[in-house]
TORGU-302679 format. One record per residue: residue in three letters; x, y, z of N, C-alpha, C, O in turn. Coordinates in Angstrom, 2 decimals, m for minus. Example, Ala and Ser with C-alpha at 12.3 -4.5 7.8 and 13.67 -1.06 7.14 Angstrom:
! residues 2
> rest/neast/nnorth/nup/caeast/canorth/caup/ceast/cnorth/cup/oeast/onorth/oup
> Ala/13.19/m5.69/7.80/12.30/m4.50/7.80/13.20/m3.30/7.80/14.24/m3.32/8.46
> Ser/12.85/m2.25/7.08/13.67/m1.06/7.14/12.90/0.03/7.87/13.41/1.14/8.04
//
This chain:
! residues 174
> rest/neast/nnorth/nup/caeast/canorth/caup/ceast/cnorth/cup/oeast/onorth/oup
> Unk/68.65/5.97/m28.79/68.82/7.37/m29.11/70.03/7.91/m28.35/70.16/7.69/m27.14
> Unk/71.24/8.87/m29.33/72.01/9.17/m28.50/71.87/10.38/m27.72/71.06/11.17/m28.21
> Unk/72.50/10.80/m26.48/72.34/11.27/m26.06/72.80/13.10/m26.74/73.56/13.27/m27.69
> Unk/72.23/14.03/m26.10/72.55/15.02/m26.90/73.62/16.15/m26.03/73.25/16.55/m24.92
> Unk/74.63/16.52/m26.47/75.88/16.93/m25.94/75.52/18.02/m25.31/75.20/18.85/m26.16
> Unk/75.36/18.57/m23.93/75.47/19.80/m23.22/75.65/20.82/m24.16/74.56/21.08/m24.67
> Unk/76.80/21.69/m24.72/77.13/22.82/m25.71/75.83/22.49/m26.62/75.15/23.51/m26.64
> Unk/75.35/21.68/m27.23/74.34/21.98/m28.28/73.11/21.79/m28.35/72.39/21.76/m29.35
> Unk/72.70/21.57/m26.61/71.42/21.83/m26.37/70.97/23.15/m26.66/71.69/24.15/m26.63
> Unk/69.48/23.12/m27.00/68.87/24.47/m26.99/67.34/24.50/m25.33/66.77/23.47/m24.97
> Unk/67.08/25.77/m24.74/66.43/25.63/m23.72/65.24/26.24/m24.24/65.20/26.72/m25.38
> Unk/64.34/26.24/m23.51/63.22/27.32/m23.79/62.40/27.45/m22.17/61.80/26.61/m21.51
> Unk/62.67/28.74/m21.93/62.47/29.04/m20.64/60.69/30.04/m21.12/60.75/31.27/m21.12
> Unk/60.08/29.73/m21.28/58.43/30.02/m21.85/57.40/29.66/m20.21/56.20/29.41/m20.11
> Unk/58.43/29.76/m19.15/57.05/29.29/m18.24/57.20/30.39/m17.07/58.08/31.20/m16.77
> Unk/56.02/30.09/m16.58/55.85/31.81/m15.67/56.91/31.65/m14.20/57.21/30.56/m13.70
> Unk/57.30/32.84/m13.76/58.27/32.64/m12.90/57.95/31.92/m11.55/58.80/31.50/m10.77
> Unk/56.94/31.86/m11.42/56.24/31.13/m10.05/56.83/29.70/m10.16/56.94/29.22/m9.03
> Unk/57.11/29.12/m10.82/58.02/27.88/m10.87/59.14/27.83/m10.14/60.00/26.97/m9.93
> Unk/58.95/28.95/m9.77/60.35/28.80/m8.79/60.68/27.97/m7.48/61.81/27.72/m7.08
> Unk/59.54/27.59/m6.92/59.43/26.37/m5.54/59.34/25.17/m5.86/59.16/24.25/m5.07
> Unk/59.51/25.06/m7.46/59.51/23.51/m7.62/60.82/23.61/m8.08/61.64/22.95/m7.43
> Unk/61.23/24.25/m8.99/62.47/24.25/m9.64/63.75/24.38/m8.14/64.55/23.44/m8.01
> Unk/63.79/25.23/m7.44/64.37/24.97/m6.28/64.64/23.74/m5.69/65.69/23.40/m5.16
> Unk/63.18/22.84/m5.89/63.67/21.32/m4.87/64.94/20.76/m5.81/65.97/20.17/m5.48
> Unk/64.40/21.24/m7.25/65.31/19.90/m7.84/66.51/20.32/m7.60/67.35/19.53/m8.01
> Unk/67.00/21.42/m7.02/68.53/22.19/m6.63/69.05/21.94/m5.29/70.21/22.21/m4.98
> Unk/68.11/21.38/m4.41/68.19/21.33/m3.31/68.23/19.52/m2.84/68.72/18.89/m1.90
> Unk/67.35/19.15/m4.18/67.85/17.97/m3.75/69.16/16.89/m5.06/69.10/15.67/m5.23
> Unk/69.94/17.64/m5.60/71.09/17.02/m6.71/71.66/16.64/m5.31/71.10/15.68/m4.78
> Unk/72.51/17.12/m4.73/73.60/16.12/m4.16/72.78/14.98/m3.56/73.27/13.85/m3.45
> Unk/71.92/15.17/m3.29/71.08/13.78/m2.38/71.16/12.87/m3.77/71.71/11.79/m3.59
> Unk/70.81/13.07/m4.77/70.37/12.12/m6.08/72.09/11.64/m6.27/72.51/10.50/m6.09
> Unk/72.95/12.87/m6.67/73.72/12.31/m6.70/74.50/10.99/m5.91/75.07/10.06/m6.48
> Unk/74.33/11.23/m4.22/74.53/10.19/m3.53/74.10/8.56/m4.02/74.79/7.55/m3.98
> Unk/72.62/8.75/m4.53/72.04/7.66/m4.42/72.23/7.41/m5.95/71.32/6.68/m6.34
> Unk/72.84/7.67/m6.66/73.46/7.52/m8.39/74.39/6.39/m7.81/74.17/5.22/m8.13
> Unk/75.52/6.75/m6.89/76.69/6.08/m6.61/76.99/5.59/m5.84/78.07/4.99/m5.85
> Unk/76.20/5.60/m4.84/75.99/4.77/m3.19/76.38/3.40/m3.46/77.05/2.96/m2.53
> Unk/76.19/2.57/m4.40/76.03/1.15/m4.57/77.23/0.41/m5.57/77.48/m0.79/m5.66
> Unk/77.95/1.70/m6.38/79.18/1.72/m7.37/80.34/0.66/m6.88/80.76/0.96/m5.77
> Unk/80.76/m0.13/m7.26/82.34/m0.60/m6.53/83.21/0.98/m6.54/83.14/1.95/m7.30
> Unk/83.80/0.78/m5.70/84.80/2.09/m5.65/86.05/1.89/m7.11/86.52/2.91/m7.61
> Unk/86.36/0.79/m7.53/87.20/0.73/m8.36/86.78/1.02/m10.09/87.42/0.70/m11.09
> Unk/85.57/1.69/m9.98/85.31/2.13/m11.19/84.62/3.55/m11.31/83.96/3.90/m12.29
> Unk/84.87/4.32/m10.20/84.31/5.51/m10.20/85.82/6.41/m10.67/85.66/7.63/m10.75
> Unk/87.05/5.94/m10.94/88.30/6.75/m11.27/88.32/6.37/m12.66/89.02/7.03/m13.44
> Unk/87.49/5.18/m13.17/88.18/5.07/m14.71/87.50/5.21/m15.69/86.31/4.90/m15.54
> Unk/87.85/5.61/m16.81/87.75/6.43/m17.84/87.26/5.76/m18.85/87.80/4.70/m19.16
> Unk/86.39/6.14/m19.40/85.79/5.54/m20.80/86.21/6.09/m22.43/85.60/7.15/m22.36
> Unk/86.50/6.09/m23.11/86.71/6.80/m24.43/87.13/8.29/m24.55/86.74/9.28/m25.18
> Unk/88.41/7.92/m23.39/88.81/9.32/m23.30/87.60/10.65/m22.64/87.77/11.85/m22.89
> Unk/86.57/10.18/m21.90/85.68/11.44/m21.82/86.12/10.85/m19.66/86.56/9.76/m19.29
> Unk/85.79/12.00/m18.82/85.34/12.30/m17.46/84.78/10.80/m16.89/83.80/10.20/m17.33
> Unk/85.79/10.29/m15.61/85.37/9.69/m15.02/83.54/9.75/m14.11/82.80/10.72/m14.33
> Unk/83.21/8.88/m13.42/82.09/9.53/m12.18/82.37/10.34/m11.38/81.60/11.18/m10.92
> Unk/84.20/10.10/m10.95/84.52/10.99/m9.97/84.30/12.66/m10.69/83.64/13.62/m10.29
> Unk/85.02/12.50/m11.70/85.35/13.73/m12.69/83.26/14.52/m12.79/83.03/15.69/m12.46
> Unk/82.64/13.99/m13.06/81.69/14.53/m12.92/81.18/14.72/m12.19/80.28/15.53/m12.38
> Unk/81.35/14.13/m10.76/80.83/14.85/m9.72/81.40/15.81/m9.26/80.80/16.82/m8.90
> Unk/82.83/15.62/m9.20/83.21/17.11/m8.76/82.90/18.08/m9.65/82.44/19.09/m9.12
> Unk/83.00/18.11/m10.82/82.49/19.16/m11.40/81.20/19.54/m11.20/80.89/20.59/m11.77
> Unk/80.57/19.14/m10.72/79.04/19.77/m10.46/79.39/20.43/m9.15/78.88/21.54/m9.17
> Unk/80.04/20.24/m8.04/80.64/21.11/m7.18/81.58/22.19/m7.32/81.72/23.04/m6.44
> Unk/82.50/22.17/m8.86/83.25/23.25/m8.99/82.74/24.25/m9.88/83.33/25.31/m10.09
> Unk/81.47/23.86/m10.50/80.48/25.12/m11.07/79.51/26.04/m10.23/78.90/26.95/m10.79
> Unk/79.36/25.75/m8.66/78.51/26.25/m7.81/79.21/27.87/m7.94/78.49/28.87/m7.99
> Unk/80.63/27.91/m7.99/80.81/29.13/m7.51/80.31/29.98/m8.59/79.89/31.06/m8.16
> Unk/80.19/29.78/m10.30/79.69/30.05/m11.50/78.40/30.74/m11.35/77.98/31.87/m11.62
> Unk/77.64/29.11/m10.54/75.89/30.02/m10.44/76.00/30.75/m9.08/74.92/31.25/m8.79
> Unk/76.90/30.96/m8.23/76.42/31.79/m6.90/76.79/33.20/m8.05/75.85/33.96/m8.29
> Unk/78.05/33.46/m8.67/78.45/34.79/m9.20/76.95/34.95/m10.16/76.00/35.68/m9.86
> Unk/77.03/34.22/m11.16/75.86/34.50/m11.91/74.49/35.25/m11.11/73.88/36.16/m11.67
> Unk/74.21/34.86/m10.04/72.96/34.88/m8.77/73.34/36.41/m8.71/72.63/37.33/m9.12
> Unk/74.50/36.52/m8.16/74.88/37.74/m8.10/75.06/39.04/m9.28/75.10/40.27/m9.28
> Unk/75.12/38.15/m10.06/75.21/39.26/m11.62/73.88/39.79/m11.29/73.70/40.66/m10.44
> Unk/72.82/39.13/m12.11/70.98/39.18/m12.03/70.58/40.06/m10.82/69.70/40.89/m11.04
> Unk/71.09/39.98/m9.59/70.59/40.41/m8.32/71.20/42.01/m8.46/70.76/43.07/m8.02
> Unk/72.36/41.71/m9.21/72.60/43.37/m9.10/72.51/44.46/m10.28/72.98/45.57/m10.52
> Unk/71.48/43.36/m11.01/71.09/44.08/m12.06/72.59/44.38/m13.10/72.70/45.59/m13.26
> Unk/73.55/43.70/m13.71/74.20/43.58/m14.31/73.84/42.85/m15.66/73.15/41.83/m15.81
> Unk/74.57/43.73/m16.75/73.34/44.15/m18.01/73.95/42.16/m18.57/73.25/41.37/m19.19
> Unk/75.14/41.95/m18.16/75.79/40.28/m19.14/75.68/39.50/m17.42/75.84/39.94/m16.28
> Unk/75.41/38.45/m17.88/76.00/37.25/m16.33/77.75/37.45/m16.58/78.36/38.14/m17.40
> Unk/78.15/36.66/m15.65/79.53/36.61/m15.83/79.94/35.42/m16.63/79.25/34.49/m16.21
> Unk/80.98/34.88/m17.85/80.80/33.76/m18.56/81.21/32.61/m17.38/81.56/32.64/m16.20
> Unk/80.99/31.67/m18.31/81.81/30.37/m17.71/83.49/29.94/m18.56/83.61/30.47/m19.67
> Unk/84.45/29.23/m18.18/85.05/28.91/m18.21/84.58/27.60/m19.76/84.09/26.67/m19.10
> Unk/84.51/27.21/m21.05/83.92/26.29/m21.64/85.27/25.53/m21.59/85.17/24.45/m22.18
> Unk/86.46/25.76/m21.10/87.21/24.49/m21.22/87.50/23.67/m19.97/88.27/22.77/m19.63
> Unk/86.70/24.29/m19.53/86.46/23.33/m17.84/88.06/23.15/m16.97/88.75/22.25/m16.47
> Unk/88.09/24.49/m17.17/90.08/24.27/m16.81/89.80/23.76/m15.23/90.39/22.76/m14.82
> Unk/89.13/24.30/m14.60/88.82/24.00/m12.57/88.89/22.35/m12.79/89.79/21.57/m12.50
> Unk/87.83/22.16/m13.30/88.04/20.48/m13.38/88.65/19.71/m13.77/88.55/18.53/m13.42
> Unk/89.66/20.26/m14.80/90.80/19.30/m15.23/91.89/19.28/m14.40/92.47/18.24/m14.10
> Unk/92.29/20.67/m13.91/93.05/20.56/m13.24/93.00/20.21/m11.52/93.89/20.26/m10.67
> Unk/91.65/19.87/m11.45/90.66/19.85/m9.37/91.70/18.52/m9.46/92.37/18.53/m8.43
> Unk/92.13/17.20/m10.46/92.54/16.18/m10.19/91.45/15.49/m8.96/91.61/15.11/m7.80
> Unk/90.00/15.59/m10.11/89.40/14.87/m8.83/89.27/13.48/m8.46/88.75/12.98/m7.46
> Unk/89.84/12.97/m9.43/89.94/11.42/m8.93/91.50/10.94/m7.87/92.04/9.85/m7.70
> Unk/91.77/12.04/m7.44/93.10/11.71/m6.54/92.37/12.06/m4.90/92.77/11.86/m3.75
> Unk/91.10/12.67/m5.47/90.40/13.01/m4.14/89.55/11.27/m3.38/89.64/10.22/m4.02
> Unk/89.03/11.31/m2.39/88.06/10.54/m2.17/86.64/10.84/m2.50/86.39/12.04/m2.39
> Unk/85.43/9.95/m2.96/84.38/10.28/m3.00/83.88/10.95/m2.61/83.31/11.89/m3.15
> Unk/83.95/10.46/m0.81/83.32/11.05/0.08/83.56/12.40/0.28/82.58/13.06/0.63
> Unk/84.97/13.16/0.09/85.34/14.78/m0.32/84.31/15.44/m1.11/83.57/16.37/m0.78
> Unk/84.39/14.67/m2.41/83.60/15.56/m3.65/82.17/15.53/m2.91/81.72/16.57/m2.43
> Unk/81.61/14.55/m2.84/79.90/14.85/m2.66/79.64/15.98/m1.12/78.69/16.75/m0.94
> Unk/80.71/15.74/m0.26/80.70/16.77/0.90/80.41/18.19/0.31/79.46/18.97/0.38
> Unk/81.81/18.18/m0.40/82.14/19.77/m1.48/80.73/19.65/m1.65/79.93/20.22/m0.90
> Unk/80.49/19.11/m2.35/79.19/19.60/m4.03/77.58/19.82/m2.97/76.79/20.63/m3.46
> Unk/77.15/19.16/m1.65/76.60/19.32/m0.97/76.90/20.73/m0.23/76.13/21.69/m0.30
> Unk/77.98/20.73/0.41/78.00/22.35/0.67/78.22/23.51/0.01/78.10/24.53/0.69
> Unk/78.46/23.62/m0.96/78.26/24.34/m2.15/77.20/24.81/m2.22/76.87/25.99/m2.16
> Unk/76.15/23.21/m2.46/74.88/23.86/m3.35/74.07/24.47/m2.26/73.31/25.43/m2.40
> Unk/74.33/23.77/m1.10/73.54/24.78/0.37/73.87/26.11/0.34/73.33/26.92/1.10
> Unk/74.70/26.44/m0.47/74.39/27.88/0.36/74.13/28.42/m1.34/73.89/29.63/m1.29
> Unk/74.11/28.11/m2.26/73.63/28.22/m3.14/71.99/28.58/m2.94/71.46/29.68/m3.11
> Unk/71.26/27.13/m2.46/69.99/27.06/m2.41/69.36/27.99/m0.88/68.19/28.31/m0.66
> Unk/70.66/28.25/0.05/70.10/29.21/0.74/70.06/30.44/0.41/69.18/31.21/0.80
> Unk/70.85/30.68/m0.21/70.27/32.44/m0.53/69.36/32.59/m1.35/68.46/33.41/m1.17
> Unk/69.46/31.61/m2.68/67.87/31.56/m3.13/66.69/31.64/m2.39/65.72/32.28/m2.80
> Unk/66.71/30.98/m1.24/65.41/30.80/0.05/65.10/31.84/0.29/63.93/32.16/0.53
> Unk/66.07/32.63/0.28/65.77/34.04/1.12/65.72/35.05/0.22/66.29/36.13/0.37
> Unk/64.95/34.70/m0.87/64.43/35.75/m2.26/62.98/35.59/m2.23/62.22/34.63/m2.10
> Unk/62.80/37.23/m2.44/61.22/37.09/m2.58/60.34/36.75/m3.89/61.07/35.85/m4.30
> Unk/59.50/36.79/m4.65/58.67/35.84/m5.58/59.20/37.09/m7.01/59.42/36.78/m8.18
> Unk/59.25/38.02/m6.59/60.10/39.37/m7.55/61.45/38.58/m7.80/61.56/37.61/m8.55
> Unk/62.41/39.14/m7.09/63.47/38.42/m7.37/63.73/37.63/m8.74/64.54/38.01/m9.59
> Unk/62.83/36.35/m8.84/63.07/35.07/m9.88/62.51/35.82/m11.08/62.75/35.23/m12.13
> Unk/61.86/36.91/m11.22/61.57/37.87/m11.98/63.16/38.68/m13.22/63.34/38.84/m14.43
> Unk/63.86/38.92/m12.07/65.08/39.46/m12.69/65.59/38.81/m13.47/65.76/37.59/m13.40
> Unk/66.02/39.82/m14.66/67.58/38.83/m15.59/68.60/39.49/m15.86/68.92/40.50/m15.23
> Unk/69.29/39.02/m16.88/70.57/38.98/m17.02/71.17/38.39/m18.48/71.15/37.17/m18.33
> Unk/71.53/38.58/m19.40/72.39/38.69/m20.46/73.06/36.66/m20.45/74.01/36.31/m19.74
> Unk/72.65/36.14/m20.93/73.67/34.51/m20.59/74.50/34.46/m22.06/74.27/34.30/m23.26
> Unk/75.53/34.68/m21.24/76.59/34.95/m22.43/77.13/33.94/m23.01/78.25/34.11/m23.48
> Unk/76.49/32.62/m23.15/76.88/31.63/m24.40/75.31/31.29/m25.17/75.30/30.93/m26.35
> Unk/74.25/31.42/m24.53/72.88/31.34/m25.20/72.41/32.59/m25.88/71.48/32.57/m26.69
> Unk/73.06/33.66/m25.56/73.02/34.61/m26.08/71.44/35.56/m26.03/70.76/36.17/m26.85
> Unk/71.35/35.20/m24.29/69.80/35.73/m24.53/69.15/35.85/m23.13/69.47/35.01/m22.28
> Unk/68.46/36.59/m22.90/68.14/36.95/m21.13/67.78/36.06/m20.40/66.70/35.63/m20.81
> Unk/68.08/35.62/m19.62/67.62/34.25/m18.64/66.66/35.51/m17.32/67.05/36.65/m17.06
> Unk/65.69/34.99/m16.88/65.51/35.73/m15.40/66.30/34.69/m14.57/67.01/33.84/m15.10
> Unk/66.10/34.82/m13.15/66.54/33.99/m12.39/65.90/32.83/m12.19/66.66/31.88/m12.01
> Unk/64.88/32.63/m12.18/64.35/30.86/m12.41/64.59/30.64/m14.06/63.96/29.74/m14.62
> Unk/65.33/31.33/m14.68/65.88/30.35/m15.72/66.69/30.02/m15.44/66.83/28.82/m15.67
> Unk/67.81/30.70/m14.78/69.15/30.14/m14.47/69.11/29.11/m13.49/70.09/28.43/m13.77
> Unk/68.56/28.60/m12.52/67.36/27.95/m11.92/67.51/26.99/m12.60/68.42/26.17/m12.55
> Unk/66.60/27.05/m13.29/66.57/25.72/m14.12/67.77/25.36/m15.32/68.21/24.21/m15.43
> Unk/68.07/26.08/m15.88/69.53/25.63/m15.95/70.68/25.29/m15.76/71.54/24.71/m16.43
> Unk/70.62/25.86/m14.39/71.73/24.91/m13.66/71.06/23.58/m13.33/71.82/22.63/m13.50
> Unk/69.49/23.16/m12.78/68.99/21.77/m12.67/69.34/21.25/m13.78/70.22/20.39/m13.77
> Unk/68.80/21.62/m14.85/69.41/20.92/m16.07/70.63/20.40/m16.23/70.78/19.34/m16.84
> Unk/71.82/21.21/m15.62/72.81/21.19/m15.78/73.45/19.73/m14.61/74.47/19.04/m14.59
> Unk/72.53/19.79/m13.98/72.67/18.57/m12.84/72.31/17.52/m13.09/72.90/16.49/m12.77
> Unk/71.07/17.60/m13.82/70.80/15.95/m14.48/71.49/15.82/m15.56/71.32/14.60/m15.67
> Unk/72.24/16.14/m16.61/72.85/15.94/m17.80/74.18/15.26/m17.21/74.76/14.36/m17.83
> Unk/74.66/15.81/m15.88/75.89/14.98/m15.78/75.73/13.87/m14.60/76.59/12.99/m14.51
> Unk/74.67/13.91/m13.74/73.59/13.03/m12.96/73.59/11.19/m14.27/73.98/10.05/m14.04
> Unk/72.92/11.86/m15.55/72.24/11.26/m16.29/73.85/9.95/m17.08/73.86/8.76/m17.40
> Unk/75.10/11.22/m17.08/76.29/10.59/m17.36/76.80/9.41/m16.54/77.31/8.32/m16.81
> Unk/76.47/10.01/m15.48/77.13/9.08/m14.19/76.55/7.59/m14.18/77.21/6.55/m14.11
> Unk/74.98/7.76/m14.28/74.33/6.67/m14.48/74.83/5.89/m15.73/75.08/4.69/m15.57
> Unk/74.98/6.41/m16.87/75.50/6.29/m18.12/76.58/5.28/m18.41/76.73/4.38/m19.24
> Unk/77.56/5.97/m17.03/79.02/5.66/m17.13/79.20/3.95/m16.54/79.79/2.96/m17.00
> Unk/78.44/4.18/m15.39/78.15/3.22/m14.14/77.64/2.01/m14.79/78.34/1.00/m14.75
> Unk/76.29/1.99/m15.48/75.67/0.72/m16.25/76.95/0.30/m17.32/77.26/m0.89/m17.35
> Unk/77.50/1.03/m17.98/78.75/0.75/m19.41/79.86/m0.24/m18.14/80.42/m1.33/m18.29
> Unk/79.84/0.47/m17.26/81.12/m0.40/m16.36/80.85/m1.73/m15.62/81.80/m2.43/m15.26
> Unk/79.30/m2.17/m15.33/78.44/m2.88/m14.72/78.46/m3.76/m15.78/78.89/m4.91/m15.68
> Unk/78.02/m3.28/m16.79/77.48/m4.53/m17.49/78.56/m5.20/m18.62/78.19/m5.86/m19.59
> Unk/80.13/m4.86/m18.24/80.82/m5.65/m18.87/81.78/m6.01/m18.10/82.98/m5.87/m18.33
> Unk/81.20/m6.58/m16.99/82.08/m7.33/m15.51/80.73/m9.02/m15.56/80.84/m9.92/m14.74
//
């Protein structure tokens, strides 16, 4: 089964907001997963490219150059702002981050401190809070904050799920 492209997923956020202490770990713990996705990679295949699509490097940093996306978004919802703020859909930060000129060890630092303070100010919201929403201006439809929550997790395993993806395609024709 192929896999199904980010832009044309559909979500359904139908679950009560108290989900919010589980949905948190899985935010708190992506860069750790990520680590252990690539811990074991030869280094000479995390820069190269498959069918024209994002190296491993290329996707990990991008999961570090969208943090600043969901901290603003955090901030839209929190201040009661009627749209989130959009995203960028041509991923210009990441084409141009040139993250494969970086070292590994850079990006997962980045994407780890990022999501810390990401997942710390979440910490320090009360059970109201994950209650609030906000306008998500490509789904076209109110997220509270443990949707966005979970859509950014989502958003971590889909390119989590690539990496693995990328890694076995490069493994298994050596």
């Amino acid at each position: 089964m192929k896999s199904i492209p980010w832009f044309e997923r559909t979500f359904n956020f139908d679950f009560p907001a108290g989900y919010y202490p589980e949905i948190l770990e899985r935010l708190r713990g992506a860069p750790i997963r990520l680590i252990l996705t690539i811990q074991e990679l030869p280094t000479r295949i995390l820069t190269e490219h498959k069918r024209g699509k994002w190296s491993i490097q290329e996707h990990a940093g991008h999961l570090g150059d969208l943090e600043t996306l969901w901290l603003g978004r955090l901030e839209d919802i929190l201040a009661g702002e009627e749209n989130m703020r959009p995203a960028d859909l041509t991923n210009k930060a990441t084409f141009e981050a040139q993250h494969n000129e970086k070292t590994i060890d850079d990006l997962l630092k980045f994407f780890y401190q990022e999501r810390k303070q990401l997942v710390d100010e979440l910490s320090d919201l009360g059970p109201e809070d994950f209650e609030k929403s906000s306008q998500h201006p490509r789904l076209k439809t109110p997220l509270r904050l443990v949707d966005l929550c979970l859509f950014v997790a989502e958003h971590d395993d889909y390119h989590l799920a690539r990496i693995r993806q990328l890694a076995h395609e490069f493994l298994d024709k050596e």
